[in-house]
N, C-alpha and C positions, 0 to 999 in steps of 0.2 A: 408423596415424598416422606420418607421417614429421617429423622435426625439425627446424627449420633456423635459420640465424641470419643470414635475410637483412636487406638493411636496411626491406625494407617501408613501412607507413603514418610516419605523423609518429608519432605512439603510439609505436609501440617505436624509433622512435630515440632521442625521450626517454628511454624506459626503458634503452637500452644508454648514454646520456650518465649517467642516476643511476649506472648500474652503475661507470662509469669514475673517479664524483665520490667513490666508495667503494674507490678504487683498483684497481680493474678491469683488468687488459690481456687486450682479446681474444685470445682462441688456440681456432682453431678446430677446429684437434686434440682438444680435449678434447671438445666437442660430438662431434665422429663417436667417440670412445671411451664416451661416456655413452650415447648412442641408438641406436648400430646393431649392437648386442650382443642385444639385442632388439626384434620387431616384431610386435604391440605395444605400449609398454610396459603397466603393470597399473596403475588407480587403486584407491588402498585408502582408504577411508573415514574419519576421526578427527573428532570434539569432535561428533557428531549429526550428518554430512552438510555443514556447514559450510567440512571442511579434509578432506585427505589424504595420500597418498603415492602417488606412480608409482615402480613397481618400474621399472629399466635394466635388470633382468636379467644382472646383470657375475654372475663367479665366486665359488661358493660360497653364491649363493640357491635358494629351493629350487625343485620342479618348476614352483609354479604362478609364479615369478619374482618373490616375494617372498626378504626374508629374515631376515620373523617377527619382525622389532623394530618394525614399522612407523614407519620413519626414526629409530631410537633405539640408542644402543648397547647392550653386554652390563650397563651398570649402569644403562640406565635412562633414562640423558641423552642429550640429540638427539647425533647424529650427527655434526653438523656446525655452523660458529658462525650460528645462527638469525638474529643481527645482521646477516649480509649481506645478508636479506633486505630492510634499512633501513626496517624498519614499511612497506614498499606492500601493496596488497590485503587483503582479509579475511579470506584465510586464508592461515599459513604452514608449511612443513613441510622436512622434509631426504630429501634423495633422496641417499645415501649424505654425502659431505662436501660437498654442495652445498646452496645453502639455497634454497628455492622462493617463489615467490608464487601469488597468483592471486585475483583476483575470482571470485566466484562466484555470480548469473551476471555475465560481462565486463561492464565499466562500457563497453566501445567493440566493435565490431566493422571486421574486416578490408573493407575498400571490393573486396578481389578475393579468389579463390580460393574464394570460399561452396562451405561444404562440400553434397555432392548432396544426403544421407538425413538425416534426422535419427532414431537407435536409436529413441529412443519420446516418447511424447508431450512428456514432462517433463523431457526433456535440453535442456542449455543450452550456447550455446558458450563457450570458456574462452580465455583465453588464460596461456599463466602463461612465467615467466622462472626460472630457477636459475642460481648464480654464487657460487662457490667459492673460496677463501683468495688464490689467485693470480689472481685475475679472470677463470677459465675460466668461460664459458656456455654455456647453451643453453634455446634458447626453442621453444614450440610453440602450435600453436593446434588446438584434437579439441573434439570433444563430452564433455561431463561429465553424466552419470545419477548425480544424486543419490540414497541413500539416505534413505527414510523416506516423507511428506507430499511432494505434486507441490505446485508451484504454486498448479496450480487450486486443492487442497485446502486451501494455508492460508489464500486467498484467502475462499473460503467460511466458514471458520473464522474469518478476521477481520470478516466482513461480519455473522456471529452475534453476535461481541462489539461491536460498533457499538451503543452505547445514544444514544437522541435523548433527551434532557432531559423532562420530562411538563411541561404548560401547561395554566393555568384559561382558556377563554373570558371575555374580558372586554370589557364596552361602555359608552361613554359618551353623551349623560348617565348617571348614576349609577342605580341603582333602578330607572328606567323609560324608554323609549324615549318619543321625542314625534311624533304623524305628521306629517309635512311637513317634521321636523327633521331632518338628519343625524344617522345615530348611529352613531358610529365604534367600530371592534372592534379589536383586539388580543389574540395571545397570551400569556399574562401568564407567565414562568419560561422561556418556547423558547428555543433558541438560533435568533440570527439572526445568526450567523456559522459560520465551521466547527468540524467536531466528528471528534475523531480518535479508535478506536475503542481499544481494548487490541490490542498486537500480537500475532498469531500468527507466534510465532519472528521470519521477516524481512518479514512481511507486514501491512501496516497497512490499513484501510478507513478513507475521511476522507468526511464529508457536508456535503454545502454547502448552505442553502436555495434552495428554488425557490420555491415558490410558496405559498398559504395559501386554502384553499377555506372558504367561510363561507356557510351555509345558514342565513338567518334566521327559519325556519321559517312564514312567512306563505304560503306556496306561491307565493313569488314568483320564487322558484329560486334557484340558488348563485352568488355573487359569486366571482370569482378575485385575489386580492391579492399583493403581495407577503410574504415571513415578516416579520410587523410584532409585536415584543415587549414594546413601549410604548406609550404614549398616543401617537396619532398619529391623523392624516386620513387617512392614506395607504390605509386599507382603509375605505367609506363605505357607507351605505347608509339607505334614507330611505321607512321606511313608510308606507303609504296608505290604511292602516283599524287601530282599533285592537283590541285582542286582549281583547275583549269576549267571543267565541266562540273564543278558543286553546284549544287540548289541554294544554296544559300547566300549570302553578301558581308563581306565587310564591311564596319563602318566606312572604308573609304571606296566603297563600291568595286571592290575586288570580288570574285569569284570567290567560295568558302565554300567547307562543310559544315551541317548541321551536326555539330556534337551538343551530347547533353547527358543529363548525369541526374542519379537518384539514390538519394539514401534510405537504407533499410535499419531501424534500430529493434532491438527485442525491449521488451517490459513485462514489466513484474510489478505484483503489488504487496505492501504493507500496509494491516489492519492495527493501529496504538503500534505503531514502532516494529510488528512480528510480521517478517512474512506469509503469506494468504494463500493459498491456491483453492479456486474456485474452479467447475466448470462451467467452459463455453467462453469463458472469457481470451479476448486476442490478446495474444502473446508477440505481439509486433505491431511498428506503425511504419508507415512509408510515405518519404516525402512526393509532391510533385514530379513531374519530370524538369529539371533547368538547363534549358540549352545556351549555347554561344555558336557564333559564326566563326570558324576557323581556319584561314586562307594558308593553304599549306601550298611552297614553291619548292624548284629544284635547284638547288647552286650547280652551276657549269664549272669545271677546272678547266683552266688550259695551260699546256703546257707549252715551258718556254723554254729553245734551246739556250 
């Protein structure tokens, strides 16, 4: 990895305008004293993979170009004033008396220079800035392989903790369906909005509805609706014999059809707040099957002169 402090994208001009708004004065001295003492330099790990330190390998660190405080001094406390780093990125650290940032993974990438290889599946690219009492910098941009869980994995991890709400089948009329009448369905407790799962570390799964399959068990086949969670029209269906011969039972020991119903939602994930696309990972969940018993009768008219 080589270092450099060119002016590059709009991105890090900004970011050398914050530096300057923190009293900054470039000296570009300092950057070739910080980076080409070693090549190249060493990421070291802090807060679970999160944050770290890149060894400069200056004098007096040890073989592997650490040196064993991991950006901290002999009592413990960082290095250098951490405030330079003026709260940017999410993660900060000191690489001797210079204070670091960095996204991880970068909120932006470089429009030239894409690096060839990428180490291994689950490296990300980074960019990070360091900048020092007198407003010396230096910035780079390398691959960073995290420690611990890849991507994929907490993606997975989050799309387990994804729970969909449970729903009764419900339809109206009330009690009993009428042939020739509409009888409208709904899931009664779904959500029919989105649903965000428990996050795994910086990884969240969110589900949105799609669709609502309703099998009203006359063998007249399954309807497709929208996720409807209320009394509504909007999912309809209109039997044509009544359930004289069902399989099924009403609570009050009437004859019924086996209807039942399943919801389909799509999901998506977000890594720190940015949507993710990975592959292989499911882009849908689907509930159960939930049935009810549904005693559907025929009204007689008679007519009277």
């Amino acid at each position: 990895m080589h270092l450099t402090a060119r002016a590059g994208p709009l991105a890090i001009r900004l970011l050398v305008i914050a530096a300057l708004l923190l009293g900054a004065v470039v000296t570009l001295g300092a950057r070739e004293a910080a980076a080409d003492d070693c090549d190249p330099p060493v990421w070291r790990e802090t807060n679970g993979g999160r944050g770290g330190t890149y060894s400069d390998c200056r004098d007096g660190q040890g073989e592997d170009g650490s040196d064993g405080s991991g950006g901290r001094g002999d009592n413990g406390a960082p290095s250098c004033d951490i405030s330079l780093a003026g709260g940017y990125g999410d993660s900060q650290w000191c690489e001797n008396d210079y204070a670091c940032w960095a996204n991880i993974p970068s909120a932006a990438y470089p429009p030239e220079e894409w690096p060839a290889d990428q180490p291994e599946e689950n490296s990300v690219y980074i960019y990070k800035y360091c900048v020092n009492a007198a407003g010396e910098f230096y910035d780079a941009w390398d691959w960073h392989t995290p420690e611990g869980p890849s991507l994929q994995e907490l993606a997975e991890t989050a799309y387990g903790q994804l729970v969909i709400p449970e729903f009764d089948l419900t339809f109206n009329p009330p009690d009993e369906a009428i042939i020739n009448l509409e009888t409208w369905w709904w899931a009664a407790g779904a959500a029919d909005g989105e649903v965000r799962g428990t996050p795994a570390f910086t990884m969240v799964a969110i589900a949105e509805p799609n669709r609502m399959s309703v099998d009203p068990g006359d063998g007249g086949g399954t309807l497709t609706c929208p996720v409807v969670a209320s009394r509504s029209d909007r999912c309809a269906y209109t039997y044509t014999r009544a359930s004289v011969n069902g399989s099924a039972e009403a609570p009050d020991g009437s004859p019924a059809y086996p209807a039942r119903a399943q919801l389909v939602y799509d999901v998506r994930f977000e890594n720190n707040g940015a949507p993710i696309d990975l592959p292989g990972l499911p882009d849908s969940i689907t509930t159960d099957w939930i049935g009810t018993p549904v005693p559907v009768t025929e009204i007689q008219a008679t007519v009277v002169d």
